[in-house]
C-alpha positions in Angstrom: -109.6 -158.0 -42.5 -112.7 -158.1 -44.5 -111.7 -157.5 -48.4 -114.0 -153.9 -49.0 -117.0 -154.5 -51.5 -115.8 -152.1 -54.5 -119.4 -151.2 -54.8 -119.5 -149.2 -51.8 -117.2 -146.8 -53.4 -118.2 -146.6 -56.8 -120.0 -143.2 -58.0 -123.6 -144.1 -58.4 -125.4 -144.3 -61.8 -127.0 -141.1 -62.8 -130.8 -141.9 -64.1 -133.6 -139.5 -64.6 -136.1 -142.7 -63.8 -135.6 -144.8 -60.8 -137.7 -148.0 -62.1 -137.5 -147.7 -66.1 -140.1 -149.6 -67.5 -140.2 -150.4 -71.5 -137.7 -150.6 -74.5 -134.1 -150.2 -73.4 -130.9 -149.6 -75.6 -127.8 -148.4 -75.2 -125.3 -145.7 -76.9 -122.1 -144.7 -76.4 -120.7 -140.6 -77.5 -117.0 -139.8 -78.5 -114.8 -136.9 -78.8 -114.8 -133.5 -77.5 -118.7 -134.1 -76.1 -118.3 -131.7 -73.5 -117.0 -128.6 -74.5 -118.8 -129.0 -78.0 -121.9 -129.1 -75.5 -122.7 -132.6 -77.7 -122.8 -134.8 -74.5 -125.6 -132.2 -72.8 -127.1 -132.2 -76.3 -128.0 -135.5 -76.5 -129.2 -136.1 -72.8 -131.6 -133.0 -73.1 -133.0 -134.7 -77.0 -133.8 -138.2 -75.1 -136.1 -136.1 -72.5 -137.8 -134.0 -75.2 -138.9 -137.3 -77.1 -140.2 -138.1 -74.1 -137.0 -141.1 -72.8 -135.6 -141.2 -69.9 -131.6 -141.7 -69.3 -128.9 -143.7 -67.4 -125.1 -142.6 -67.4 -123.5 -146.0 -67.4 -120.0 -144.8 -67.8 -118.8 -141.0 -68.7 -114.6 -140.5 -68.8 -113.5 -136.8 -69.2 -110.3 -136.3 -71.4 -107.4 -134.4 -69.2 -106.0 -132.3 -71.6 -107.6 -130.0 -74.4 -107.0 -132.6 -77.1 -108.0 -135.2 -75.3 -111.4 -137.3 -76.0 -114.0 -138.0 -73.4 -116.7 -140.6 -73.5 -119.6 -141.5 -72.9 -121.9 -144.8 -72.5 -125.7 -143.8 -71.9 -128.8 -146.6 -71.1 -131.7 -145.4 -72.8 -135.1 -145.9 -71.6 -138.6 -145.6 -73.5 -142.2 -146.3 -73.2 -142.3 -148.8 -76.2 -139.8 -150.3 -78.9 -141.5 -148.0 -81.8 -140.4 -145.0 -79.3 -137.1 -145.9 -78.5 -136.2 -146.6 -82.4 -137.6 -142.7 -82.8 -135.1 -141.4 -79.9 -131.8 -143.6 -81.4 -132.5 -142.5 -84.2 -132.5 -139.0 -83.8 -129.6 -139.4 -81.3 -127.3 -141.0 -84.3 -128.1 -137.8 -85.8 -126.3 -135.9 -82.9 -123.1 -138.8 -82.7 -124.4 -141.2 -80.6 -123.9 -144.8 -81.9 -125.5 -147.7 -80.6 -123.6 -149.7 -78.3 -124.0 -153.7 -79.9 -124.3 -152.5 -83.4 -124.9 -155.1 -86.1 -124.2 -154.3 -90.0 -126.5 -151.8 -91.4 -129.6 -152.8 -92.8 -129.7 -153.0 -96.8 -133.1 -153.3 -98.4 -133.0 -153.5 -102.2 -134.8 -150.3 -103.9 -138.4 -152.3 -105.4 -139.2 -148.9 -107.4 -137.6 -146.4 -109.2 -136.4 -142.6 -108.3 -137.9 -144.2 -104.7 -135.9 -145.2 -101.8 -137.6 -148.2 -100.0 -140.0 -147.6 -96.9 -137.5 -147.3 -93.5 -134.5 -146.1 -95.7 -132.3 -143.9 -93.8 -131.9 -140.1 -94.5 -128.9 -138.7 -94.4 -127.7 -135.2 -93.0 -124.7 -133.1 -94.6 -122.5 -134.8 -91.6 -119.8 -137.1 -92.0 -121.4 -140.5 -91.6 -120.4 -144.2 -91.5 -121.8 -147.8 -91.7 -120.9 -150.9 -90.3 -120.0 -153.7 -92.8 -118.6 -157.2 -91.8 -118.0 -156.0 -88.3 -115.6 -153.3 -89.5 -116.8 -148.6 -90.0 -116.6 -147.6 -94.0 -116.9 -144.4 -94.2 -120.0 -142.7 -96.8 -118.7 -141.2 -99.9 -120.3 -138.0 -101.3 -121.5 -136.9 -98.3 -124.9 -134.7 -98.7 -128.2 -133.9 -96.8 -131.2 -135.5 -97.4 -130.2 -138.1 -99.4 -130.3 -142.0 -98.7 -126.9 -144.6 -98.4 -126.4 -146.9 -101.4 -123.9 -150.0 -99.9 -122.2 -152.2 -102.1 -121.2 -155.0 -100.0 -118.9 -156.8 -102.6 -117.0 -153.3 -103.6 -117.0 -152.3 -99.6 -118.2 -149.2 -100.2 -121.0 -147.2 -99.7 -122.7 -143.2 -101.0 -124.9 -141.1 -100.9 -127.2 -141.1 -103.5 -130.1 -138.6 -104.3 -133.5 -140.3 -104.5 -134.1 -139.2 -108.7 -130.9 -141.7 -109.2 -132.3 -144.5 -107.6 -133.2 -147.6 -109.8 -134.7 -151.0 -108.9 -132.4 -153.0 -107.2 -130.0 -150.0 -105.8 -128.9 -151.6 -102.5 -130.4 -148.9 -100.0 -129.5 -148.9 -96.2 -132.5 -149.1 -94.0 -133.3 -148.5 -90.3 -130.5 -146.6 -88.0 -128.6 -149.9 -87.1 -125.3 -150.0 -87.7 -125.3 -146.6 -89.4 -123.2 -143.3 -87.2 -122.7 -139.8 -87.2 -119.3 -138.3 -87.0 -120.4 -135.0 -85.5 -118.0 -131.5 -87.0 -116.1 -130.7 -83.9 -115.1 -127.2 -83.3 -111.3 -126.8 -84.3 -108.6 -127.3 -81.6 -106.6 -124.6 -82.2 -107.0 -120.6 -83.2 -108.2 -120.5 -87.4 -108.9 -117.4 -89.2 -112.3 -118.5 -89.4 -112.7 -119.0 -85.6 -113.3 -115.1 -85.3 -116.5 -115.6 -87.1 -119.8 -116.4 -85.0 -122.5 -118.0 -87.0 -124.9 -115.4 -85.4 -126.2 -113.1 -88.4 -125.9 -109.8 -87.5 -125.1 -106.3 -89.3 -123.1 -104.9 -86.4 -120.4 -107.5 -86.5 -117.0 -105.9 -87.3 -117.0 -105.9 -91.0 -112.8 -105.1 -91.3 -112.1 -108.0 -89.4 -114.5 -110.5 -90.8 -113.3 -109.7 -94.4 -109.5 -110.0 -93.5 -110.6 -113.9 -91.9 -112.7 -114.5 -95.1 -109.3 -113.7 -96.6 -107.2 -115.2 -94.9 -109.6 -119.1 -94.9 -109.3 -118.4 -98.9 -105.3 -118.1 -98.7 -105.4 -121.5 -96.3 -107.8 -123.1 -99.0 -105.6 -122.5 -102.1 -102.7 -123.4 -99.7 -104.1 -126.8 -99.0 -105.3 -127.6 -103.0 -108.5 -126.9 -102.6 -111.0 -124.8 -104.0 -112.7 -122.0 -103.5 -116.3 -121.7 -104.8 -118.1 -118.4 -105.7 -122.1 -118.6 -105.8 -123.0 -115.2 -107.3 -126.3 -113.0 -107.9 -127.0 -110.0 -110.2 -126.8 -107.8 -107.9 -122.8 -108.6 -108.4 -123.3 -106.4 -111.4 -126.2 -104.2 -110.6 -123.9 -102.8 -107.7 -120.7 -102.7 -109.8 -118.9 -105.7 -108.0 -118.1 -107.4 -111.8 -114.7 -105.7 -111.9 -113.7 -107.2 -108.2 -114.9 -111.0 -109.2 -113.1 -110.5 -112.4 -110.1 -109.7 -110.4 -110.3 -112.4 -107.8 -110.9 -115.3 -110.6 -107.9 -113.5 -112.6 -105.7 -113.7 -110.0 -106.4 -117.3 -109.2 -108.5 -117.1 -106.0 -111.9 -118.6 -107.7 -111.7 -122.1 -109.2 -115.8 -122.6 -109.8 -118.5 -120.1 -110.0 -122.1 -121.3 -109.6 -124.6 -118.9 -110.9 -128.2 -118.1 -112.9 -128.9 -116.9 -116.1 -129.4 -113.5 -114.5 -125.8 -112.9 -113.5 -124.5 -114.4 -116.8 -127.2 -112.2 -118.5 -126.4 -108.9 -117.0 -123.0 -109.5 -116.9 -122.7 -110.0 -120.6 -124.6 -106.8 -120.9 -122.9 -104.8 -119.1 -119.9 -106.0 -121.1 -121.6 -105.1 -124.6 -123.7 -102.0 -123.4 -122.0 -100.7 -120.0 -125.6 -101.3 -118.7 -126.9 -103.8 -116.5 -130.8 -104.3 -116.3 -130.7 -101.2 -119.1 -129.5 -98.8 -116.3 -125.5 -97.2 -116.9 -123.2 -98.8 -114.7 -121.2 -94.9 -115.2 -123.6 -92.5 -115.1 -126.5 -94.3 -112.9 -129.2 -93.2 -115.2 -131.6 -95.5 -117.2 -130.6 -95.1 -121.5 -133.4 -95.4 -124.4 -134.0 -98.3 -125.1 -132.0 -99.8 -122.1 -134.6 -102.2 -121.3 -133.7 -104.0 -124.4 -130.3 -104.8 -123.7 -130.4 -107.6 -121.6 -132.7 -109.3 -124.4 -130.2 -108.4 -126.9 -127.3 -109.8 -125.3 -128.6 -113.0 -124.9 -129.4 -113.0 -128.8 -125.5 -111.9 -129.6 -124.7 -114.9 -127.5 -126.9 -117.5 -129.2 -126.0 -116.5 -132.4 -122.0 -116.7 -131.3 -123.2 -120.4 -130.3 -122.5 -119.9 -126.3 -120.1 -117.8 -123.8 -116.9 -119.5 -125.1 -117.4 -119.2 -128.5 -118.0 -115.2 -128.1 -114.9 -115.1 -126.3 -112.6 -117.2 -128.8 -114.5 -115.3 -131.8 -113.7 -111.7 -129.7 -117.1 -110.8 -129.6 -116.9 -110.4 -125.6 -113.7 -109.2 -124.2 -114.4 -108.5 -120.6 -116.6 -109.2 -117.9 -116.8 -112.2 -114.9 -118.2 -114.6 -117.8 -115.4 -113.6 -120.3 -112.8 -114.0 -116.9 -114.5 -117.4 -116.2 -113.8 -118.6 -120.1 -109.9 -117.4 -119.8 -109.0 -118.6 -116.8 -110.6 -122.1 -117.1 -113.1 -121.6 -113.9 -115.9 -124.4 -113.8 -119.0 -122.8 -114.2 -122.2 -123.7 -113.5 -125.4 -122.2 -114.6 -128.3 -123.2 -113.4 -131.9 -122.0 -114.8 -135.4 -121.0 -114.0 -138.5 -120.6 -114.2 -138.4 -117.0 -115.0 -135.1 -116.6 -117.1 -135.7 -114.5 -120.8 -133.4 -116.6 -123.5 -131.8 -118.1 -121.5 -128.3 -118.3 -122.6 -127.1 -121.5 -124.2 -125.1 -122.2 -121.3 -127.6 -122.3 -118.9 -128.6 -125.6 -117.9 -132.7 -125.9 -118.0 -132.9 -129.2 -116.2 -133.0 -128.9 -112.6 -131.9 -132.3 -111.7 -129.5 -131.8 -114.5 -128.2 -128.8 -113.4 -128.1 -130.1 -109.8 -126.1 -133.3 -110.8 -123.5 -130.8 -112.5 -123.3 -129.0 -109.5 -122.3 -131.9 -107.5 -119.6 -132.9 -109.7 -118.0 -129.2 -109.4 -118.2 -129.2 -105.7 -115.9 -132.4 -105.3 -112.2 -131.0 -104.1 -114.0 -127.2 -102.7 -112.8 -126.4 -99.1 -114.3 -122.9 -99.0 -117.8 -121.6 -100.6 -118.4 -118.0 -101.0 -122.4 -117.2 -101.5 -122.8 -113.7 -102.9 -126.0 -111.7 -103.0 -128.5 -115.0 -104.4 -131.1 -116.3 -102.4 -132.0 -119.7 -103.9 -128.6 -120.6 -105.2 -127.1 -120.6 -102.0 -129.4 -122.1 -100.4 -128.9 -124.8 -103.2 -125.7 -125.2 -102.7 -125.8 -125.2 -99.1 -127.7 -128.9 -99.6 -125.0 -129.9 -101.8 -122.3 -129.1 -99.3 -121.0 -131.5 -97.0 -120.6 -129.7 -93.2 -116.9 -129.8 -93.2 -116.5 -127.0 -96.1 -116.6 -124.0 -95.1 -119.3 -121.4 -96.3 -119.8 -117.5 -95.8 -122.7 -115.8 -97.3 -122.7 -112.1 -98.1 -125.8 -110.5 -98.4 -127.8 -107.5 -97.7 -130.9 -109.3 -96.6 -130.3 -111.2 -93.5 -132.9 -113.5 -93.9 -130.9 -115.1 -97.2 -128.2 -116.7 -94.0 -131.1 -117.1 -91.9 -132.4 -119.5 -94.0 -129.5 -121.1 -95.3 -129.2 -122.1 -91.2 -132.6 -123.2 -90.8 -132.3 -125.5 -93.4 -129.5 -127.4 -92.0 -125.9 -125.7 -93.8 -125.4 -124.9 -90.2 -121.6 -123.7 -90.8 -122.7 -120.8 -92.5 -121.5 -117.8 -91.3 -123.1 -114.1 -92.1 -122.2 -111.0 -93.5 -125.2 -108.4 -93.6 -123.6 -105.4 -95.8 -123.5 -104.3 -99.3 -122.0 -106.4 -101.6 -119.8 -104.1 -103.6 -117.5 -102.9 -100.7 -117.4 -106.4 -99.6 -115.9 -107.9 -102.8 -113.8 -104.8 -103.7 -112.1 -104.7 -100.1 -111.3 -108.7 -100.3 -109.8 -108.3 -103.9 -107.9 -105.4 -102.4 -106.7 -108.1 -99.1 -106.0 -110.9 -101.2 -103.5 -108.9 -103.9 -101.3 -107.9 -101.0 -99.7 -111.0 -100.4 -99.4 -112.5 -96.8 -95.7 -112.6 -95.6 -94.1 -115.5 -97.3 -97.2 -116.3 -99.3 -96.7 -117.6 -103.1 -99.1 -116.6 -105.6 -102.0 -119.1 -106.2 -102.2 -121.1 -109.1 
């Protein structure tokens, strides 16, 4: 008997082009592709940019936890094309199937990354070095990869810190993206979509915001707060007092506007010269904010008005007490400022990178542009919720690429004095945080 060709059983190759003509490369995909939708992803993103596709091998995992893969030919008109399409495909997980080492091209000017350089999104990401996957430390958008091939390392490193000679990787060879699977099992964060809407159920949403800040502390990380004003203008300074006091916030990024207003509120009772008791505007009210950025000056900064007793309450005063890191980070328009209130912007962003280092859970409260700040700093696995009465603020914080970020359209005030209530009643067997 004739031995059967195996050919004539084998599933047939699934192409969108029967004669490709042009460039051809090939990638592979790992992971959960298909219920992450990733696999479908990236065969729809080779036909936008105009590619065409061949499944040259695609194994489904059995079981829930089990990986699948996938090994894709990709076809284009011309090389220049094709380079386009893998590249934007390693931005979506796809790797290239013979990958050499990445590409380093030495930086030939100052705070400039060289032509080619690779840009790098808030994803975890790796490069090939001597044959062998290093992982990128400081992960960040829009930032190019530094490799030091003695050390074996390689970083992200923001275009202002570049000098000449900075070893900058080049091209999309030997460079992947580790794409942020959805999590395998039920979290208290699951229950969250990242839709922004201000109809979702606000009792539940606050006890999973809640409960992912318990499962941060419980882990060693931190939690960061990112607050506006209108944290004081609506009376919420008591419940972030409470939550930092009580060990919940670790770092607290912030204006000169919060600090400001908070401060007056603690030397006045007013906040923007209205009375945070009776509601009413006082005389002269419009002064105070003015006037409690001079009191602090001339105590010589926040600290030293709460060593000297000067200011005895208040989120600022809490911060001071309690050893929280914070970060304030100026503008254009701020009156003073205060002394702590960092003037440089690439200054004040550098400082803000250092605090984020060890934070598992980011809380953005009522500010438009210092969430959205943060959300560039913040690599994809931490977690983020934003709270805000203007959905556009999460709307945006999406559209420019923090695409964890879930929403919260409601008032700020309930919000922050319901989750101070939910976190001081302790889970069952919970310890209290330190």
């Amino acid at each position: 008997m004739a031995t059967p060709d195996p050919r004539a059983t084998a599933p047939p190759s699934t192409t969108t082009d029967d004669h490709p003509t042009g460039a051809v490369d090939e990638i592979e995909v790992r992971g959960h592709i298909v219920d992450s939708l990733l696999l479908p992803k990236i065969l729809d993103r080779i036909l936008q940019m105009g590619g065409t596709f061949e499944i040259h091998e695609c194994t489904i995992g059995v079981r829930r936890s089990d990986p699948s893969y996938a090994r894709i030919g990709v076809h284009a008109d011309s090389p220049e094309a094709l380079d386009a399409i893998i590249g934007d495909l390693v931005e979506h997980g796809a790797a290239p199937v013979d990958t050499a080492d990445a590409r380093v091209v030495p930086a030939d000017v100052a705070t400039a990354f060289p032509e080619n350089f690779y840009s790098t999104t808030n994803q975890q990401t790796q490069v090939r070095l001597h044959g062998r996957w290093i992982d990128v430390e400081n992960q960040e958008m829009d930032c190019g990869v530094a490799l030091d091939a003695e050390a074996g390392r390689a970083w992200c490193v923001p275009m202002i810190h570049v000098t000449v000679g900075t070893p900058i990787v080049v091209g999309h060879a030997g460079v992947r993206v580790v794409p942020l699977e959805r999590a395998r099992e039920s979290t208290p964060f699951g229950f969250m979509s990242s839709s922004v809407s201000s109809e979702k159920p606000k009792a539940i949403s606050l006890r999973s915001v809640a409960e992912t800040i318990r499962a941060t502390r419980a882990e060693g990380k931190k939690v960061l707060l990112v607050g506006g004003p209108a944290i004081v203008h609506t009376g919420s300074a008591e419940h972030v007092g409470r939550l930092i006091r009580e060990g919940w916030i670790q770092t607290l990024f912030a204006g000169n506007a919060l600090a400001t207003h908070d401060v007056e509120q603690a030397l006045y009772g007013t906040s923007l010269g209205v009375s945070l008791t009776h509601g009413a505007a006082v005389e002269h009210g419009h002064e105070h904010h003015l006037r409690a950025i001079n009191t602090i000056r001339r105590a010589g900064g926040i600290a030293s008005a709460v060593s000297s007793g000067l200011l005895t309450s208040g989120v600022m005063y809490e911060c001071v007490k309690h050893d929280v890191d914070l970060v304030l980070a100026g503008s254009i328009r701020d009156d003073g400022p205060l002394p702590d209130v960092i003037t440089d912007t690439m200054e004040a962003q550098d400082r803000m990178r250092e605090a984020i280092r060890g934070v598992g859970f980011a809380l953005l409260i009522a500010t438009a542009l210092h969430s959205i700040a943060t959300g560039n700093l913040l690599p994809a696995w931490v977690k983020v919720v934003c709270v805000d009465i203007n959905p556009a603020t999460v709307t945006k914080l999406a559209d420019r690429g923090t695409f964890q970020t879930i929403g919260m359209v409601t008032d700020v005030e309930p919000f922050l004095r319901s989750l101070a209530v939910e976190l001081s009643t302790p889970a069952p067997g919970e310890r209290p945080p330190s």
